[in-house]
One Martini backbone bead per residue (centre of mass of N, CA, C, O) as a GRO file, in nm:
protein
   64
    1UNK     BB    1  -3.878  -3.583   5.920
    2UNK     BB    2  -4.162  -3.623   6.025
    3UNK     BB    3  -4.315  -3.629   6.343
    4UNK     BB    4  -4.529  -3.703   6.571
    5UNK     BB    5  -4.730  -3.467   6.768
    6UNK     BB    6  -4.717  -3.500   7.101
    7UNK     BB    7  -4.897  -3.456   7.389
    8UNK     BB    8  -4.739  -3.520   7.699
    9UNK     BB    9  -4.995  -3.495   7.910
   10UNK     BB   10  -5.153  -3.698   7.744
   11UNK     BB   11  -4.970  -3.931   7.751
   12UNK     BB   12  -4.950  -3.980   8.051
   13UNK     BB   13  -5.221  -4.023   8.131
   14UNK     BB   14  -5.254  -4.267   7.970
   15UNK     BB   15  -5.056  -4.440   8.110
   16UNK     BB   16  -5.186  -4.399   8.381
   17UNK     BB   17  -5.447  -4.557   8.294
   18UNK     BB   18  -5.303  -4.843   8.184
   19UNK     BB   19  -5.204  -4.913   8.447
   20UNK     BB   20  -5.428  -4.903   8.646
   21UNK     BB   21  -5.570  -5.123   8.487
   22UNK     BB   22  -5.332  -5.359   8.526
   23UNK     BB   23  -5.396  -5.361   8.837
   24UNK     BB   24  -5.696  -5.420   8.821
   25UNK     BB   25  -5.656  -5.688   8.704
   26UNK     BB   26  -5.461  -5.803   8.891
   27UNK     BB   27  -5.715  -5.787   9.138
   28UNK     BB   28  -5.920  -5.943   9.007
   29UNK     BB   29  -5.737  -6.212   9.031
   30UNK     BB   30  -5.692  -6.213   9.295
   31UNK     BB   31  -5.952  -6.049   9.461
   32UNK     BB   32  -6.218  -6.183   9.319
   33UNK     BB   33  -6.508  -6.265   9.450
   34UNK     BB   34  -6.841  -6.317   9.442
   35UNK     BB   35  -7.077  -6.330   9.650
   36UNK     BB   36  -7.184  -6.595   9.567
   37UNK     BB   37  -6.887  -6.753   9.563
   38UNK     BB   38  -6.882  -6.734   9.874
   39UNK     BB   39  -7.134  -6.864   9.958
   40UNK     BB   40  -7.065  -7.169   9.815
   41UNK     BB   41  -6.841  -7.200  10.004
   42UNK     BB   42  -6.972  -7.152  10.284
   43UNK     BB   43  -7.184  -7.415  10.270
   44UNK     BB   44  -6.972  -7.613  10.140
   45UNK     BB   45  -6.837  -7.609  10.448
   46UNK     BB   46  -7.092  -7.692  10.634
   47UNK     BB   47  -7.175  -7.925  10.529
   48UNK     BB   48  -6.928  -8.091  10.565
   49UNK     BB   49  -6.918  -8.052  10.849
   50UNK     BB   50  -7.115  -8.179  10.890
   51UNK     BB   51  -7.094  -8.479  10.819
   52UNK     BB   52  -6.868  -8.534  10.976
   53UNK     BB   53  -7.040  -8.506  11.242
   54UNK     BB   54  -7.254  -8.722  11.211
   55UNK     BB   55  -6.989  -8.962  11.234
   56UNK     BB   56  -6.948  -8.932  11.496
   57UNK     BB   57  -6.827  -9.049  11.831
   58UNK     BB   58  -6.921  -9.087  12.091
   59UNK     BB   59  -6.869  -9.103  12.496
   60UNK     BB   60  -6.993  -9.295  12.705
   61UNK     BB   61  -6.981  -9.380  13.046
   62UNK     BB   62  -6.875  -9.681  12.953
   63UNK     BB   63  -6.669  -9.529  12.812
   64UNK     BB   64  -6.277  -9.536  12.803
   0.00000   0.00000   0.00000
């Protein structure tokens, strides 16, 4: 009836390593994206933006 004789100190290092992981894991899920995912998000919203832009119809002295 012998068990595995475990060190405690490393047992517990170890331990707060997996969650150390597992928290990073879950910030890279959550906040996590690339300088270039950046940039093409915000491309792509500057684009929408002209486009948008270019439909608008302005206002001008004759029209009220």
């Amino acid at each position: 009836m012998t068990g595995d004789i475990v060190n405690l100190r490393q047992f517990r290092k170890q331990k707060a390593r997996t969650d150390k992981e597992k928290q990073a894991e879950q910030n890279r899920l959550t906040f996590g994206r690339t300088k270039a995912e950046k940039n093409l998000t915000s491309a792509l919203n500057d684009k929408a933006t002209r486009v948008l832009d270019q439909g608008k119809l302005e206002k001008g002295e004759g029209d009220e």
